[in-house]
Each structure stands twice: as C-alpha cells, then as structure tokens.
C-alpha positions as CSV (number, residue, x, y, z in Angstrom):
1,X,-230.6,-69.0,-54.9
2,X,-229.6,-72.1,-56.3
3,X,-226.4,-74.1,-54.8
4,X,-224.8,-73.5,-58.1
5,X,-225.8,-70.1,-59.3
6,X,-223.5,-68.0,-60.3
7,X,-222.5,-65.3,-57.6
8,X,-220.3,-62.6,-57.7
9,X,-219.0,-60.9,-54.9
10,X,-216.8,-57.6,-55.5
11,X,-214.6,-56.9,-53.3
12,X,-214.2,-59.9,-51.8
13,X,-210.7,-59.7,-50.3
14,X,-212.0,-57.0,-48.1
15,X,-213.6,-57.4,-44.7
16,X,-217.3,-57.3,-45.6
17,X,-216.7,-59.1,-48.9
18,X,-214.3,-61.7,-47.4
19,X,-217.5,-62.5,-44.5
20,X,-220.0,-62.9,-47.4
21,X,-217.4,-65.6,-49.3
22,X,-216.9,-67.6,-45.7
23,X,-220.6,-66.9,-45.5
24,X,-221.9,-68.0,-48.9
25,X,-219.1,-71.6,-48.7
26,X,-220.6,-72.2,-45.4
27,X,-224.0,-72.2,-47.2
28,X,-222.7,-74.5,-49.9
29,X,-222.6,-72.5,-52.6
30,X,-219.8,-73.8,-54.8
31,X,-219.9,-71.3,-58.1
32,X,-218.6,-68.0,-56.6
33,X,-216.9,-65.4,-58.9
34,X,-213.8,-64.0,-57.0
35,X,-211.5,-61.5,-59.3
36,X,-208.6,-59.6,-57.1
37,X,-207.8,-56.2,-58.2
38,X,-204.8,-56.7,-60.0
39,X,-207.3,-58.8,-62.4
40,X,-210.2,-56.5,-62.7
41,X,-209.9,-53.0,-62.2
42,X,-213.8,-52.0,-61.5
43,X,-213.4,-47.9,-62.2
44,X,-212.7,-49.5,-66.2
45,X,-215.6,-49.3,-67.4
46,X,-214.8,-51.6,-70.6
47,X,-213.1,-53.6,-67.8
48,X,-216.3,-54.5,-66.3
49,X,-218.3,-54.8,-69.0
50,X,-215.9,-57.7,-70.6
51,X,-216.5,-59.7,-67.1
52,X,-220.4,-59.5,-67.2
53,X,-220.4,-60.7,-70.8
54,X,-218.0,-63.2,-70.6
55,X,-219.1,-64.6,-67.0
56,X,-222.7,-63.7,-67.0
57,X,-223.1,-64.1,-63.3
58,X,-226.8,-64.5,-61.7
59,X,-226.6,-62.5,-58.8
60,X,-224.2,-60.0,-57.1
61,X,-222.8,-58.8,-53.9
62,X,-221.3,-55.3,-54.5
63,X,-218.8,-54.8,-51.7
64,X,-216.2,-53.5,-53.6
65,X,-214.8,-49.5,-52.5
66,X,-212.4,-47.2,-51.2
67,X,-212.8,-46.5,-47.9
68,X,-210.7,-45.5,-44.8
69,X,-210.9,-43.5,-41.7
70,X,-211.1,-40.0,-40.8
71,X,-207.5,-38.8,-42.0
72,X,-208.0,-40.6,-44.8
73,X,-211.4,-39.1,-45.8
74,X,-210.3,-35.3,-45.1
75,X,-207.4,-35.9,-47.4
76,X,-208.3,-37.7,-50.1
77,X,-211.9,-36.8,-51.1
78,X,-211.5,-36.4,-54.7
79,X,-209.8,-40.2,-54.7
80,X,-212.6,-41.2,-52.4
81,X,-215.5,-39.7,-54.2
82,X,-214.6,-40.6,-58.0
83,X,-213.3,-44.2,-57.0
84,X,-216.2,-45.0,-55.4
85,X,-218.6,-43.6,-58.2
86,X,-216.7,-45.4,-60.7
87,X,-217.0,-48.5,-59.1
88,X,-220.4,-48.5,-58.3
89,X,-221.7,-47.3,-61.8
90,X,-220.1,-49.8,-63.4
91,X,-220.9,-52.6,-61.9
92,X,-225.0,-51.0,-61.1
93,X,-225.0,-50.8,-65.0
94,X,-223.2,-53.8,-66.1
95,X,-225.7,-55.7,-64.1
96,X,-228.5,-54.3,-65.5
97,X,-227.2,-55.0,-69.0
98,X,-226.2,-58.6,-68.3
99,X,-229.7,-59.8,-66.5
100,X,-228.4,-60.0,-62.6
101,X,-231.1,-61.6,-60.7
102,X,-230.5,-59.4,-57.7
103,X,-228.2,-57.3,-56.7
104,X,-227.2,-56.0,-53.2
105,X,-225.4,-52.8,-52.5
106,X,-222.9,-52.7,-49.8
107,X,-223.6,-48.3,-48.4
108,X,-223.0,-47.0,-45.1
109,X,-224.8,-45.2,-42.3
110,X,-222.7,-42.4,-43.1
111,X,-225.1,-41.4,-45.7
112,X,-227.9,-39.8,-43.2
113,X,-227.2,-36.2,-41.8
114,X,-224.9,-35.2,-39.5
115,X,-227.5,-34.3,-37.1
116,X,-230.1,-36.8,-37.7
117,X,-232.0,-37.7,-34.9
118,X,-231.3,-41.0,-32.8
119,X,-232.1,-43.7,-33.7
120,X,-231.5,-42.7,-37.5
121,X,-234.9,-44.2,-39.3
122,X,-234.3,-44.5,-43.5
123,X,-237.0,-41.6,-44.6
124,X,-233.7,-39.2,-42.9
125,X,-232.1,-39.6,-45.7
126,X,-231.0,-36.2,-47.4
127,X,-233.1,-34.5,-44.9
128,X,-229.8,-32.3,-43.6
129,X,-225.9,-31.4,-44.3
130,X,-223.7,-33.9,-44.2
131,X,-220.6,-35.3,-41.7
132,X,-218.0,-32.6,-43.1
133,X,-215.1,-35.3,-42.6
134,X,-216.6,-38.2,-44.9
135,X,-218.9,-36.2,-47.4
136,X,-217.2,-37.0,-50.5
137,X,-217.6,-41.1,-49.2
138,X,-221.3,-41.0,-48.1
139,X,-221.9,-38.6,-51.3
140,X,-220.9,-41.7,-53.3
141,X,-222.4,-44.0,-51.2
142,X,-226.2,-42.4,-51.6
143,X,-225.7,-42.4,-55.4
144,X,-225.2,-45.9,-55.2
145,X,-228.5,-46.4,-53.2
146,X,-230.2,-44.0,-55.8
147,X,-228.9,-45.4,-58.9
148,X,-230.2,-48.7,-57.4
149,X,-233.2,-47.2,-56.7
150,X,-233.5,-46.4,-60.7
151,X,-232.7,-49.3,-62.3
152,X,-235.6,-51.1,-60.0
153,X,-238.0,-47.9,-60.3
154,X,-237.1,-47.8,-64.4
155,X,-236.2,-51.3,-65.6
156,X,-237.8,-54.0,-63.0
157,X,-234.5,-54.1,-61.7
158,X,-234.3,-56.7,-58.2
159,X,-231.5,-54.5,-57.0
160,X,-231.5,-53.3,-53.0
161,X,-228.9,-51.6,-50.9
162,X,-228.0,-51.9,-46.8
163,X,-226.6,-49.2,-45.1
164,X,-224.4,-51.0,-42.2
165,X,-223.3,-49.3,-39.3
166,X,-219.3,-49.2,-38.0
167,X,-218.0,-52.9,-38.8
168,X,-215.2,-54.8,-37.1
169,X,-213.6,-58.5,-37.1
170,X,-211.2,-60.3,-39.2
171,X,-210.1,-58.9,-42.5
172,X,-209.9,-55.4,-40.7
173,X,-208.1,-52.8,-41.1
174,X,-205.6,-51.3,-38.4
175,X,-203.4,-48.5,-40.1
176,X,-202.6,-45.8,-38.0
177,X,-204.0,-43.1,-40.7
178,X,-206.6,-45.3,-42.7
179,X,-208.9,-46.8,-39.8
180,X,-212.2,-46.7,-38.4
181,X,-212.7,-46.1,-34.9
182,X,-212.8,-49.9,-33.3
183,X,-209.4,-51.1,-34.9
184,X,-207.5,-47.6,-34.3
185,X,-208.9,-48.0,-30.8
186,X,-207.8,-51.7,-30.2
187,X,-204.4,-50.8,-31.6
188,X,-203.9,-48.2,-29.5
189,X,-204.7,-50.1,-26.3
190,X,-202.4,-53.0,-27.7
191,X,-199.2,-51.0,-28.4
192,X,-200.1,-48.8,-25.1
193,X,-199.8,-52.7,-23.6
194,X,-196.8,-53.9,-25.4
195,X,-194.7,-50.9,-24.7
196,X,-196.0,-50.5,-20.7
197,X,-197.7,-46.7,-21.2
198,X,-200.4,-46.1,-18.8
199,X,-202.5,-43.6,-21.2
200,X,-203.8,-43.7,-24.4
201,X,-205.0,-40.7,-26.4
202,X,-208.4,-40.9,-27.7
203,X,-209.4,-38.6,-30.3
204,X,-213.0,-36.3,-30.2
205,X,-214.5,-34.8,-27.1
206,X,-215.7,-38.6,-25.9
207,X,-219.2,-37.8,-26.3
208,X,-220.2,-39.4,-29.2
209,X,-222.0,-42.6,-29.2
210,X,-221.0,-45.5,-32.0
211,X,-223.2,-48.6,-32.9
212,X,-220.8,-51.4,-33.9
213,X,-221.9,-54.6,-35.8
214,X,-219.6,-58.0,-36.1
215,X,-219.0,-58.5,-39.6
216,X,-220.2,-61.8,-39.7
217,X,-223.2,-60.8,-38.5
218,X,-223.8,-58.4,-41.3
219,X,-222.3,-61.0,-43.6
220,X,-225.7,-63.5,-42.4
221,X,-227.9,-60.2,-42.8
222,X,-227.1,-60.0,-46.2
223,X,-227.5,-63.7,-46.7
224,X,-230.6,-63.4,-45.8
C-alpha cells in the first residue's frame, strides 16, 4: 500500500477498528477515511453506495458490526443477525462495484462449531451445530467470510477474512449486560475491590478454556 492510498476503515471508533487507525498512523499512512455513525449509516444500502462513488477508496478494513456479550446475543438475535448482514453486504458489494484493491473482513472464531475439536483448524468450518447463545452473530459472521469468498471465486475479487479470537484492550467494552468475557471479568474484580467484597460470581461451570488476543496485536496482524 502506498503511504497515500486511500483507506477505509469501518468501524473505526470501535476497538478493533480504533487499533487498525493507531495502527495504520503509526505506519504513516496519512489518507484514512473515517465516517462515525451518525454520518454514514452502513445497513443503507444507497447510503453506502453514495460513499464508494463519491470517495472511491483503494483498500478497506471492514470492522464495522453489532456485537455484544452473552445477554446481549440471547436477546437480541434478530437485531444482531440483520444488522450485521446489512452491514457486511453493503460494504462486500460496494467494494466490488467501486474497484477496492483489497479488502479484509473483520469475523470471529465464533463461527466454527460448538464442539469443534481443539485447536479449532479452518476446514471445521460448518462441519457441526452452532454455539446456541451467539448463532444469529456467527451466522452473520460466516456469510461475510462466504460472500467474500464469492466475489474473489466470481469476480477476481482480492478480498480475505480473519476470524480473531476473544479481544481485549483499550476501546473496550465493559457494560454489565453487553460484554465479552475479559472486560465483564476485570469489572467485576474492580468493583469487588472498590467496594471491599471478598467474592466475585463468575458465570459457567469454570471449565471452559478461552484464547485471548491484545487488540493491538491483531491490529499488526491485519497490517500485515
């Protein structure tokens, strides 16, 4: 990539996208497209398609989503499901139609089966049912990988996808309802501090085992 190619990164007010703009201005690259929310609402699909034209961007970081925690997941997995499709599709497309360079795909490791085997290897993938709590989210999530998938497959596309595993650092989010499982666990143990209590309630049987990846870390991943 040139220093002053044209880069967009979606999303990037969030923690993953917020590591790839510290990321990319560490690099020196001075031409980054940044549009908040209340600008740009990426589930309009004429919305999005008036930003490619108009901005015409060379490559593109797709970081942008809906995503929360457990509680979050079980209640909301209409919201979580067609938000998440709309953004992705729209953006997936709009790049193709525009000329992107290359695109990357922010997924998650939620996508594999609930019962895949350890370490989880790619060719898992839709091999088994689903974690019941986050299906809608990793339902989403794999048609983003697939529709990828097409547009290289169909069109030449250069677009690619990486699945992280559970993220923390700055930028993250510690609501009691909408977390992951790092930041609702260092809350806990930091209010359990503040207010003197010598317990903390942990949710789950304890038995499961987590892989958890810095998000600047994942941010020089997908630099590279």
């Amino acid at each position: 990539m040139r220093k002053d190619a044209k880069i967009y990164i979606a999303g990037h007010r969030g923690m993953v996208g917020s590591a790839l703009v510290r990321k990319l201005k560490a690099e020196g690259f001075n031409n980054l497209l940044l549009e908040t929310r209340q600008k740009m609402d990426l589930t309009q699909q004429q919305v999005v398609a008036d930003f490619f034209q108009r901005e015409r961007p060379d490559y593109v970081f797709l970081a942008a989503a809906r995503v929360g925690g457990i509680v979050a997941n079980q209640n909301h997995p209409a919201g979580f499901m067609y938000e998440n499709l709309m953004i992705q599709n729209n953006i997936i497309h709009q790049s193709y139609v525009s000329g992107v360079k290359k695109l990357l795909f922010l997924g998650s490791s939620c996508i594999y089966p609930k019962h895949a085997p350890q370490p989880i290897k790619e060719e898992y993938l839709l091999t088994g049912a689903l974690e019941p709590t986050n299906e809608a989210y990793a339902l989403a999530k794999i048609a983003g990988l697939k529709l990828c998938e097409a547009y290289t497959k169909e069109n030449g596309c250069n677009f690619i996808s990486v699945m992280p595993t559970n993220l923390y650092g700055p930028g993250d989010n510690y609501d009691p309802e909408n977390s992951h499982v790092l930041p609702a666990l260092l809350r806990k143990f930091h209010e359990a501090k503040q207010n003197g209590n010598t317990k903390v309630t942990i949710w789950g049987s304890g038995e499961p085992k987590r892989e958890f990846l810095h998000v600047d870390d994942l941010a020089e991943a997908c630099f590279f």
